[in-house]
C-alpha positions in Angstrom: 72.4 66.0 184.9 71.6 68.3 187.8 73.1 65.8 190.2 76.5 65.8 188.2 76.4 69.6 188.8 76.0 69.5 192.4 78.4 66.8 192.6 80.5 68.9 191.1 79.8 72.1 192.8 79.7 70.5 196.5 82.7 68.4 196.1 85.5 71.3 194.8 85.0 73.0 198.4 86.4 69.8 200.2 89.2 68.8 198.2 90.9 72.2 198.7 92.5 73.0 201.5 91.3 76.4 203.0 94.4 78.2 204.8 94.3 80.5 207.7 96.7 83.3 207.0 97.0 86.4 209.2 96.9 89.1 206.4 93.4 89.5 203.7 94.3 88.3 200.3 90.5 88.6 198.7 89.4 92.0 198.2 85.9 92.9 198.5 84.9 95.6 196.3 82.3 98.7 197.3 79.1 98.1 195.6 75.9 100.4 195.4 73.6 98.8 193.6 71.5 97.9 197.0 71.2 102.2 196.8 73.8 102.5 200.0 77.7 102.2 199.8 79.1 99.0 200.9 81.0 95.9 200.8 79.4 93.4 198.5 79.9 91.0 201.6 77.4 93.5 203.7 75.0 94.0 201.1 71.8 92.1 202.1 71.2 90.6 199.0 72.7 88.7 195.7 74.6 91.3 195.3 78.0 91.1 193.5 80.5 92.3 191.3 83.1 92.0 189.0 86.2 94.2 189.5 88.5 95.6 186.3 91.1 93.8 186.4 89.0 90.8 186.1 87.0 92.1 183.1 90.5 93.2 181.7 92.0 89.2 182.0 89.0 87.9 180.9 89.4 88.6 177.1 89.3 91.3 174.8 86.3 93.4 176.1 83.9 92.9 173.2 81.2 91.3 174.9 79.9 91.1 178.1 79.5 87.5 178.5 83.3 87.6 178.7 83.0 88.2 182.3 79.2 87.8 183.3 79.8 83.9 183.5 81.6 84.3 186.7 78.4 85.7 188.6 75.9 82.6 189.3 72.4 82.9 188.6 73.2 84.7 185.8 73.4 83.3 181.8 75.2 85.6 179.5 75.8 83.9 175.5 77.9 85.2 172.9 75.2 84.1 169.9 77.9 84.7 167.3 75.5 87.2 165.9 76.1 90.7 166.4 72.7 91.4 164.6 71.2 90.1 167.6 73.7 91.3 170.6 74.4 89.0 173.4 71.3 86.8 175.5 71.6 87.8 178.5 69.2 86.2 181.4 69.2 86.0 185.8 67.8 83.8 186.9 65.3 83.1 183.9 64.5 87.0 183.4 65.1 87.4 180.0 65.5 84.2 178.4 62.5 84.6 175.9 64.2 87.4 173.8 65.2 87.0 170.3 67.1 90.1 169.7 68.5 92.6 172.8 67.9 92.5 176.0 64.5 91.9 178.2 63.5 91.4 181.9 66.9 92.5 182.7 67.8 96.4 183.7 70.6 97.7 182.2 72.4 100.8 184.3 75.4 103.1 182.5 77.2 105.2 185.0 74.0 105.7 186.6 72.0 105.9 183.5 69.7 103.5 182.2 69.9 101.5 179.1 67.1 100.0 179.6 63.9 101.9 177.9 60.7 102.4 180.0 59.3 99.0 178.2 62.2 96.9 179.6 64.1 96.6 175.8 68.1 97.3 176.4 70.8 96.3 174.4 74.3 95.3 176.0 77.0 96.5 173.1 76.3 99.8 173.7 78.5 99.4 177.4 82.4 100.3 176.7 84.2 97.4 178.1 87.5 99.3 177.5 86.8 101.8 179.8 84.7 100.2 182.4 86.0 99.9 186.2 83.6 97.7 187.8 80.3 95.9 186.7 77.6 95.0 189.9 74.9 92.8 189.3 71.8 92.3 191.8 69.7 89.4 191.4 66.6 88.6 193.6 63.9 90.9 195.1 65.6 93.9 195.9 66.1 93.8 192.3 62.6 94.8 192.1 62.9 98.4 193.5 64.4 99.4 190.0 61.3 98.8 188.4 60.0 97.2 185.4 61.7 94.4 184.2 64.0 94.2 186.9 64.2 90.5 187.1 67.9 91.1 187.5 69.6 94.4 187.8 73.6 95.2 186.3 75.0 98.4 186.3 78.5 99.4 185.1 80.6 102.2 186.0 83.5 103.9 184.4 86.9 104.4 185.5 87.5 107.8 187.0 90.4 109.7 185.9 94.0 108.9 187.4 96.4 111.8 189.7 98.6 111.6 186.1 98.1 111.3 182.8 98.0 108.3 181.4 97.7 106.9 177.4 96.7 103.5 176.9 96.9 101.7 173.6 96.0 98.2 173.1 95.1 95.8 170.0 93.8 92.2 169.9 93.9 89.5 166.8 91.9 86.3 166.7 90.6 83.4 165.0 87.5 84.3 162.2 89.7 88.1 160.8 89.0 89.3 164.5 90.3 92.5 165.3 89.9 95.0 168.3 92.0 98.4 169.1 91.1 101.0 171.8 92.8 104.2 172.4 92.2 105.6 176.0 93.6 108.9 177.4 93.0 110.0 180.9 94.0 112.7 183.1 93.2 114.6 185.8 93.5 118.5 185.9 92.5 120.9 189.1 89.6 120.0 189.5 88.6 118.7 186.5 89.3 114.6 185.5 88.9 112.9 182.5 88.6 109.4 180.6 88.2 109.3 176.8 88.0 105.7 175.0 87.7 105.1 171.4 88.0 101.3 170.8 86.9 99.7 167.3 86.1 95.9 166.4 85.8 94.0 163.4 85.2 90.5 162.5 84.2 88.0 159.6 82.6 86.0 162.1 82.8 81.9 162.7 79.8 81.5 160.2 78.6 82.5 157.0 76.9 85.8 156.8 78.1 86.8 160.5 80.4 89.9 159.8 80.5 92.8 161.7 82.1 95.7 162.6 81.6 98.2 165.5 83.1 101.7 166.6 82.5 103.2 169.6 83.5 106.0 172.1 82.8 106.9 175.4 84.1 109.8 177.8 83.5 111.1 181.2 84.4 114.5 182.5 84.0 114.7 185.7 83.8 118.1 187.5 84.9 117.8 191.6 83.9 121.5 193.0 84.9 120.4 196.4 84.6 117.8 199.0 81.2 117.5 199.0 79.6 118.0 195.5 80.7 116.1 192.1 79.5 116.5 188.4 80.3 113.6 185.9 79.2 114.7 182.3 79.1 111.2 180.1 79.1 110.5 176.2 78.5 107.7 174.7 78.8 107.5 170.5 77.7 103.8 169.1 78.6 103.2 165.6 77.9 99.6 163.9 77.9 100.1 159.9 76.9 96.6 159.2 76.4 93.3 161.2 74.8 90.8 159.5 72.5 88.4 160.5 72.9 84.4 160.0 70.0 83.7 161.7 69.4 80.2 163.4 69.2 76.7 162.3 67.8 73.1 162.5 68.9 70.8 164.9 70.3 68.4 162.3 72.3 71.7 160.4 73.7 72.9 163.2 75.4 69.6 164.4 76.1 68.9 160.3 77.5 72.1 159.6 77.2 74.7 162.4 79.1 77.4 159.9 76.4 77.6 157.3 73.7 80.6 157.3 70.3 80.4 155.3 70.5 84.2 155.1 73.4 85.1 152.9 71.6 87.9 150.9 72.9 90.4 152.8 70.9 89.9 156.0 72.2 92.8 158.4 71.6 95.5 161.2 72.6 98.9 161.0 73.1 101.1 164.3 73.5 104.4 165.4 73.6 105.7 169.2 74.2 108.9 170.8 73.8 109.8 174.4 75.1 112.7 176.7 74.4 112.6 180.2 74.8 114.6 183.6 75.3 113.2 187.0 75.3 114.8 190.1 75.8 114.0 193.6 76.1 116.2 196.9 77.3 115.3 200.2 74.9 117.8 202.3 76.5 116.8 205.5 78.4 113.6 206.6 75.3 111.2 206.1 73.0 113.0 203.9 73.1 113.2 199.9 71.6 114.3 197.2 72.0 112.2 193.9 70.8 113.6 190.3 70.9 112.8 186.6 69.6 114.0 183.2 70.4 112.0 179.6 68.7 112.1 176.5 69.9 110.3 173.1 68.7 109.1 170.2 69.2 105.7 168.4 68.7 104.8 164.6 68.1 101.0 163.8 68.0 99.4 160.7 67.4 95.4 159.7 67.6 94.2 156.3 66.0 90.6 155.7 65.3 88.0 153.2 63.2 85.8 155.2 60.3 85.9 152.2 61.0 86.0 148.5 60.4 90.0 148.8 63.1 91.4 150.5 62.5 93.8 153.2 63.3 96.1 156.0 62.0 96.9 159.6 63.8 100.1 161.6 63.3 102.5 164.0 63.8 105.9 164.9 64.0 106.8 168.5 64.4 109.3 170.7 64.9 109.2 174.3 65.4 111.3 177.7 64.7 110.8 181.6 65.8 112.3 184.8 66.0 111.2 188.5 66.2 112.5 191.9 67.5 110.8 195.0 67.7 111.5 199.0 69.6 108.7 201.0 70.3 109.8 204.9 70.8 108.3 208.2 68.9 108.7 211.5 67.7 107.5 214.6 64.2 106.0 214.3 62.4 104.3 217.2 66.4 104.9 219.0 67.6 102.7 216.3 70.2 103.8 213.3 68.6 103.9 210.2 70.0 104.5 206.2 67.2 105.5 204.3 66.4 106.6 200.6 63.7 108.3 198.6 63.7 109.1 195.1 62.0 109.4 191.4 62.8 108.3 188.2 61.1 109.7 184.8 62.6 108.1 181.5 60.6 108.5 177.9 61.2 106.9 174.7 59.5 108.0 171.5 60.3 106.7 168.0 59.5 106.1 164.6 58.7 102.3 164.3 59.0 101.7 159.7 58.9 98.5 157.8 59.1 97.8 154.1 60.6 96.2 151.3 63.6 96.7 149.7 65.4 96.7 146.6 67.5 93.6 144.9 70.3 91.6 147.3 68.5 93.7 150.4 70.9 96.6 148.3 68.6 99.4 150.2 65.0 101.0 151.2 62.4 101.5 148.7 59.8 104.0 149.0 57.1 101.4 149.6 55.8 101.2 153.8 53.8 97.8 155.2 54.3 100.2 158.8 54.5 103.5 159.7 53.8 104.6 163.2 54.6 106.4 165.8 55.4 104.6 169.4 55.9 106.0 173.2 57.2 104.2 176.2 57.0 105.8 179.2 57.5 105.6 183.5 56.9 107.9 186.1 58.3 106.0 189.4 58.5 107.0 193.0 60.3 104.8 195.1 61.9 104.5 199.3 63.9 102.1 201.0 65.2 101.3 204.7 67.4 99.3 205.9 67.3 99.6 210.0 70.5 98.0 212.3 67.9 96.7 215.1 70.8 95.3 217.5 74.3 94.1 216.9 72.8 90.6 215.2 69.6 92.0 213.7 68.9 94.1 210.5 66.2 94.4 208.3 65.2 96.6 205.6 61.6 97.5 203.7 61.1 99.3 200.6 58.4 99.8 197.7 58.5 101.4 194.6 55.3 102.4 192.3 55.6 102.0 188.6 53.7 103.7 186.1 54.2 102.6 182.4 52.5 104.0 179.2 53.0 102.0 176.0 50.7 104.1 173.2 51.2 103.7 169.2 49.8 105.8 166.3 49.6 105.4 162.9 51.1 108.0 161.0 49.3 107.1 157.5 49.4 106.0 154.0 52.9 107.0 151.6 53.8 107.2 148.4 52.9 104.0 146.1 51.1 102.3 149.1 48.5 102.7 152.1 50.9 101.2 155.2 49.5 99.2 158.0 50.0 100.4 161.5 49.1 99.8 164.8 46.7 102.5 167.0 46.5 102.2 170.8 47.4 103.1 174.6 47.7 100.5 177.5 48.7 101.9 180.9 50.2 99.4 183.6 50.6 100.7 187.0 51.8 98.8 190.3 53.1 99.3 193.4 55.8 96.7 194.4 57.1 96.1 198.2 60.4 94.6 199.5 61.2 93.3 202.3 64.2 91.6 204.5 65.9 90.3 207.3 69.8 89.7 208.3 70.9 87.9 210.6 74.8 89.1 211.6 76.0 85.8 212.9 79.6 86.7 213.1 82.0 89.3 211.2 82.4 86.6 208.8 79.3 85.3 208.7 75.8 87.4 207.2 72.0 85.0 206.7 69.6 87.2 205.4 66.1 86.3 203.8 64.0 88.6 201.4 60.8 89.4 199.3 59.8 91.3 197.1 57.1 91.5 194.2 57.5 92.5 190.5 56.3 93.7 187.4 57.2 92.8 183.9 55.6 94.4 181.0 55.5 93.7 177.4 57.4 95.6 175.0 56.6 97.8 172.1 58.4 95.2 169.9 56.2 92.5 171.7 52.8 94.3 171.5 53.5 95.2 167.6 51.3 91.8 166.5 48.0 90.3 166.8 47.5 86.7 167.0 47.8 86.4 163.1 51.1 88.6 162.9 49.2 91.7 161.3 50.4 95.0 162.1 48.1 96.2 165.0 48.8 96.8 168.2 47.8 94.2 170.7 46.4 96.0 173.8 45.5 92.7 175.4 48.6 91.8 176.5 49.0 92.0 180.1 51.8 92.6 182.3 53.9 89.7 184.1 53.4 90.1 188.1 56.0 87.8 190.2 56.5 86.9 193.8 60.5 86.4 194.6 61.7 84.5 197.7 65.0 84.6 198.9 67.2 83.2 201.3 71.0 83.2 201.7 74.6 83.1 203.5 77.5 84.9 202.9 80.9 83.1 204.8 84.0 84.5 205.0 86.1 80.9 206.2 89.6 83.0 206.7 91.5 86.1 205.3 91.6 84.1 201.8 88.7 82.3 201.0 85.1 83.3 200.6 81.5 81.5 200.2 78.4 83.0 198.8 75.2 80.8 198.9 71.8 82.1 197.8 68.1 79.7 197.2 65.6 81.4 195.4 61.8 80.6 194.9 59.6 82.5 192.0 56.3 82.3 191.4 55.0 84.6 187.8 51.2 84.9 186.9 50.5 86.0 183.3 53.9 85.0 182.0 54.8 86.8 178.7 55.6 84.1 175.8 56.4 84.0 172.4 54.1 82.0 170.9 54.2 82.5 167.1 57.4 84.3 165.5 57.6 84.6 161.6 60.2 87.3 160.2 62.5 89.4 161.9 60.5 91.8 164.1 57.5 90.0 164.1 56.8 87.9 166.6 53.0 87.1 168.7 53.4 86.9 172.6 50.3 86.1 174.9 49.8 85.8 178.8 49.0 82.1 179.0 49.5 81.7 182.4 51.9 81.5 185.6 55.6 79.8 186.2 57.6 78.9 189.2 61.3 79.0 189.1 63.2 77.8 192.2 67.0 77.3 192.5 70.3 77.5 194.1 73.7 79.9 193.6 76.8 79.4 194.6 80.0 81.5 194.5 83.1 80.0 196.3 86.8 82.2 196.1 90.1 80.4 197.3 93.5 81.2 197.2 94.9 78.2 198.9 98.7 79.4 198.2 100.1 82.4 197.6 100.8 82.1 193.9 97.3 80.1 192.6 93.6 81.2 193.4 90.4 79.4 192.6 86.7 80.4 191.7 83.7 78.4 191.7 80.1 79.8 190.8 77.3 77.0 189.9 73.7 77.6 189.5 71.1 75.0 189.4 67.5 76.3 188.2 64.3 74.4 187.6 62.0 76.9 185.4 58.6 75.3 184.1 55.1 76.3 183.4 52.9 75.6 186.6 49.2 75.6 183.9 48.2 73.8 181.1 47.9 75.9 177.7 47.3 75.7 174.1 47.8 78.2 171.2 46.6 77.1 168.2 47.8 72.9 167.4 50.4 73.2 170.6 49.8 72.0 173.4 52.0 72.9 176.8 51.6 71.0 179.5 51.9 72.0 183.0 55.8 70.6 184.5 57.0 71.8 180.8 60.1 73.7 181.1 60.5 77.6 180.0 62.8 77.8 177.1 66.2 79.9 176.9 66.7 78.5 180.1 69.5 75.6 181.1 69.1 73.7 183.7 72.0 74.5 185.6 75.2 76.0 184.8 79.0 76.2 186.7 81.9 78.3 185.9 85.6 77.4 187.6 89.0 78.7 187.2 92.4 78.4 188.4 94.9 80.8 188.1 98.6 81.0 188.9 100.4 84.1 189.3 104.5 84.0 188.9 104.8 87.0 191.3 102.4 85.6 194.0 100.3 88.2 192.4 102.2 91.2 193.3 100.6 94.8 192.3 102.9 97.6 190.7 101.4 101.3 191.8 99.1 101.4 189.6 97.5 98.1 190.9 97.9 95.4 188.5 99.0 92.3 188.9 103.1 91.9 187.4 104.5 89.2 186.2 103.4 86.0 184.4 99.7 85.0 184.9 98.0 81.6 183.7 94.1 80.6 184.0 92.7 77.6 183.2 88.7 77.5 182.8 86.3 74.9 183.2 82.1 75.3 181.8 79.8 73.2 181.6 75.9 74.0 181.0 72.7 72.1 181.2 70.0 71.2 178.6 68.6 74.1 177.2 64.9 73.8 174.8 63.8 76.2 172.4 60.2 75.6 172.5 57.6 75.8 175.4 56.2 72.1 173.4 60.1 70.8 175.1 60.2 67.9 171.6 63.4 66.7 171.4 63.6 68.0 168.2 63.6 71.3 169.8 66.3 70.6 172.4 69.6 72.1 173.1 72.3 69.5 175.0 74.5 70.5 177.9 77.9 70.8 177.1 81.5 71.5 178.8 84.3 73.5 177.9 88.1 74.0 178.6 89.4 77.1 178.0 93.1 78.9 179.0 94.7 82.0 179.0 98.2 83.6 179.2 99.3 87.1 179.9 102.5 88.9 180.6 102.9 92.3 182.7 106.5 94.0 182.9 106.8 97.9 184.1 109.2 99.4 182.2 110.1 103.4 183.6 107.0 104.8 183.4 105.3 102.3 181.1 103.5 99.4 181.6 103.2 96.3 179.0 101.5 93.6 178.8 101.1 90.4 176.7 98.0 88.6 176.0 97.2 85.0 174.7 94.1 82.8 175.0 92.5 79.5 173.6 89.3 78.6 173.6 87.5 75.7 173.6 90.9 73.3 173.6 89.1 70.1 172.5 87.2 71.6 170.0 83.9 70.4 171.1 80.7 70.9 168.7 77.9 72.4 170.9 74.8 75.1 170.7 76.0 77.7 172.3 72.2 79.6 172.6 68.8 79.1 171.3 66.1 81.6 169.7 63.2 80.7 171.5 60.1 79.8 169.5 61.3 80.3 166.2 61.8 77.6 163.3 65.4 77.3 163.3 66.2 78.2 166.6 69.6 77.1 167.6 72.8 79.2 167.1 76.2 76.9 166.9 79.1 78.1 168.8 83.0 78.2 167.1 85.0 75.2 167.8 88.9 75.6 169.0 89.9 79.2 168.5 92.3 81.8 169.3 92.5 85.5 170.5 96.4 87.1 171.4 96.8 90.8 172.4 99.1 93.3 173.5 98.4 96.3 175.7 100.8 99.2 176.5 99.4 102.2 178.8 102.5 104.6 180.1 101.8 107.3 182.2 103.8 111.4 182.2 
């Protein structure tokens, strides 16, 4: 399997021919997730990103796994369950969770999503109105902090010179529907986006519907040249999605539609957030960077997993605030770009569970958990990156984390004495990074990093002992990881680009799930370390004017490097981690009828075509790897249409896409160590749209 992926990888950058035009055809977009502004191509590290027009093209901005497949090293599955949101993994970071996101930090216009545990949840990101998503993979990832296996951060448009209204709608297959209403303008010296945008679906299986509301805004404040204030809101809104929950291996290729949790099996969330961002230009290479948020989010899940149904939820609120200095100077006679900052984020919440009345209809005043949880980091953190010569550069950075994960019981309520969990663990480390580039040409970048991490357990993960009960399991211990990185960035010619990256990972006390049982519960343990080793590729082409190609592949080999046991299983060392395939590859082609000619406004006119081809690897559920726990590989074709004709001062356009054309049956993700852990993806289905934005 991994050779056909090579094979497949390797081979597409020979067949095509790669032209030497005078003028640049691939943009490179200004990233700053390596803390400095520049070129994606300059950034020493796995650093890339993915611009909006591309998230725009690539489907109807409901999920980001719409998009995310284009960056390698990176596994992003729609689960068909928007009870659970999207799984979401870089380079194997990640790939144990059964609901949200883990090992992965999430950043919002310079605001995390990610709480001081490392839990984040990706629906809460407004596709509509997002300009540009970077993601950073390796160990420079690691100067975020905890759980930065992988780093993505998304930013929102800013406002345009004129007013501008944008309306758009989408229909599919499974009663899906999407609208989003967008305004934005800019006035003196104030600009703003607002985006409301709604979804709604009956979902490709039974007991998968959901519907979602959201809207986000940015006002953004420019005093003068040198200082800027953004003020963000974010409003979340999903009434219901319920839950179908996973399968067998033999119901899933029998009937992948069917659910075993039709009694009204769902999640309920609410999210507010308000933010402040500030940066100030104190001369031409000195700034000062700011931000303040605070929100709170309410999170309800009905289940019928036992003859009694039930509920778990949550009641949290949350706030944080960070400081940053970045400058240049001369140090030892050589130019320098520096950075120093800290980061304080807190999360308190009210962590419930109970049982419910009839059909999961609604609470009851009967409590199995009451308590009250805290997550919290206090970080400083510096970087450098030094130009030594014309060829040399090298940077060094560290970043100490302090985490506090504490739980109290709040006591007994009416009709019953609840079961909570009491305790405080504290994890503190203080992780270095270092690296070297090697500027072989202007086309050409090597560079070569390492850095350390630190990984701790979540509340959610520290909620059970070995024997599910409700206490609060202070002797879980914090992941630690080594990351090795080396990797080239080629520029061929004006049209053609070639990113290569091979990575190396060594973990110690590696967080698993060992036991799950209903929905929340689940025991993890630290049974001992894992290596992860692999190899990224991203290749870009346009060969003629009017067709461009993309190629990202990623080959990973994740296993356990000791022998464990928890209670009859036994895993032995060479057993792979679950949630992880063994390699994965995205390519496209696309054909443009204008030899993708821009309007003013920057999009691309005229008729556009894609055609896509994935394919993924093997993927088990269970640390055991039994076949009957397995996942195949599978590959997909998938194609798209859209339309764009300017019309006065208005700009339409026409969407259409199919996937999945030969309506292949296939697990699309896995729930690792759980009972029925695989979740089938649709067969053939459809999505058109139309989008109409027109500027005064």
């Amino acid at each position: 399997m991994k050779r056909k992926y090579l094979a497949t990888v390797i081979s597409s950058l020979f067949v095509l021919p790669i032209t030497a035009h005078s003028e640049t055809i691939l943009e490179d977009v200004v990233t700053t997730s390596n803390r400095f502004e520049q070129k994606s191509f300059d950034a020493p590290a796995s650093l890339q990103a993915i611009s909006r027009e591309v998230i725009e093209d690539a489907g109807p901005q409901v999920n980001m796994s719409e998009s995310l497949n284009r960056i390698p090293g990176v596994v992003a599955l729609n689960r068909q369950n928007y009870a659970q949101d999207l799984q979401i993994s870089i380079r194997g970071f990640g790939a144990r969770t059964q609901f949200g996101i883990r090992g992965v930090r999430l950043i919002i216009d310079g605001i995390p999503a990610t709480i001081p545990d490392g839990q984040g949840q990706s629906a809460t990101v407004s596709l509509t109105s997002t300009d540009r998503i970077e993601v950073l993979r390796g160990p420079l990832a690691q100067l975020y902090g905890n759980a930065a296996g992988g780093v993505i951060q998304t930013f929102t448009r800013e406002a345009p010179d004129r007013p501008e209204l944008l309306i758009q709608g989408h229909t599919g297959s499974y009663g899906t529907n999407r609208t989003d209403w967008q305004y934005a303008d800019k006035i003196g010296k104030f600009g703003l986006v607002a985006d409301y945008s709604t979804f709604k679906t009956d979902g490709f299986r039974q007991n998968s519907q959901a519907e979602r509301n959201q809207f986000n805004g940015k006002l953004a404040y420019q005093h003068n040249d040198q200082t800027k204030l953004d003020f963000i809101a974010n409003i979340f809104d999903m009434p219901y999605a319920n839950d179908p929950a996973g399968l067998s291996q033999a119901e899933a290729i029998a009937t992948p539609e069917l659910s075993k949790r039709t009694q009204n099996q769902r999640k309920i969330i609410k999210q507010n957030q308000v933010g402040t961002v500030l940066t100030h230009a104190v001369d031409g290479f000195s700034k000062v960077s700011g931000r303040i948020y605070g929100g709170n989010r309410e999170n309800t899940h009905f289940n019928n997993f036992t003859a009694t149904p039930s509920w778990v939820g949550l009641d949290r609120d949350y706030y944080g605030l960070g400081l940053s200095y970045s400058s240049k100077s001369s140090i030892i006679g050589k130019d320098t770009l520096w950075v120093v900052g800290f980061d304080f984020d807190k999360s308190t919440e009210i962590n419930q569970a109970g049982t419910a009345t009839a059909n999961n209809a609604d609470k009851t005043g009967t409590l199995s958990r009451n308590e009250d949880r805290l997550a919290q980091n206090t970080d400083l953190y510096a970087q450098v990156n030094m130009l030594l010569n014309e060829k040399w550069s090298i940077l060094g950075g560290a970043r100490s984390t302090n985490v506090k994960l504490a739980s109290s019981n709040l006591g007994g309520t009416t009709g019953a004495t609840p079961v909570g969990s009491l305790g405080e663990v504290k994890f503190n480390a203080v992780n270095p990074v270092t690296g070297i580039t090697y500027h072989a040409t202007e086309r050409m970048n090597i560079y070569a990093n390492y850095g350390r991490g630190l990984e701790t357990p979540t509340l959610a993960e520290m909620s059970y002992d070995l024997n599910l009960n409700n206490t609060f399991n202070t002797s879980l211990k914090a992941s630690r990881s080594n990351h090795y990185e080396t990797g080239l960035k080629w520029l061929p010619n004006n049209r053609s680009r070639l990113d290569l990256a091979v990575f190396y990972v060594k973990t110690s006390d590696e967080i698993i799930t060992a036991v799950s049982g209903a929905v929340g519960t689940a025991f993890t343990n630290n049974p001992g370390g894992t290596t992860r080793k692999g190899l990224e590729l991203a290749y870009q082409n346009q060969f003629i004017s009017s067709m461009k190609f993309n190629l990202t592949g990623t080959l990973i080999d994740a296993e356990f490097n000791e022998r464990f046991t928890y209670g009859t299983s036994i895993v032995n060392t060479g057993n792979k981690i679950p949630g992880i395939p063994n390699g994965m590859a995205y390519s496209s082609i696309q054909w443009s009828g204008t030899d993708f000619q821009r309007n003013k406004y920057r999009q691309v006119m005229g008729a556009l075509a894609t055609f896509e081809f994935v394919t993924a690897g093997a993927n088990h559920s269970s640390d055991t790897n039994t076949d009957s726990t397995k996942a195949g590989g599978y590959s997909l074709y998938n194609l798209r249409l859209a339309h764009r004709v300017d019309i006065n001062s208005m700009t339409i356009t026409g969407y259409g896409q199919l996937n999945n054309l030969t309506d292949k049956k296939y697990i699309g993700s896995v729930i690792v160590s759980n009972g029925s852990p695989f979740e089938p993806a649709p067969g053939r289905n459809w999505m058109v749209g139309l989008n109409a934005s027109t500027r005064f």
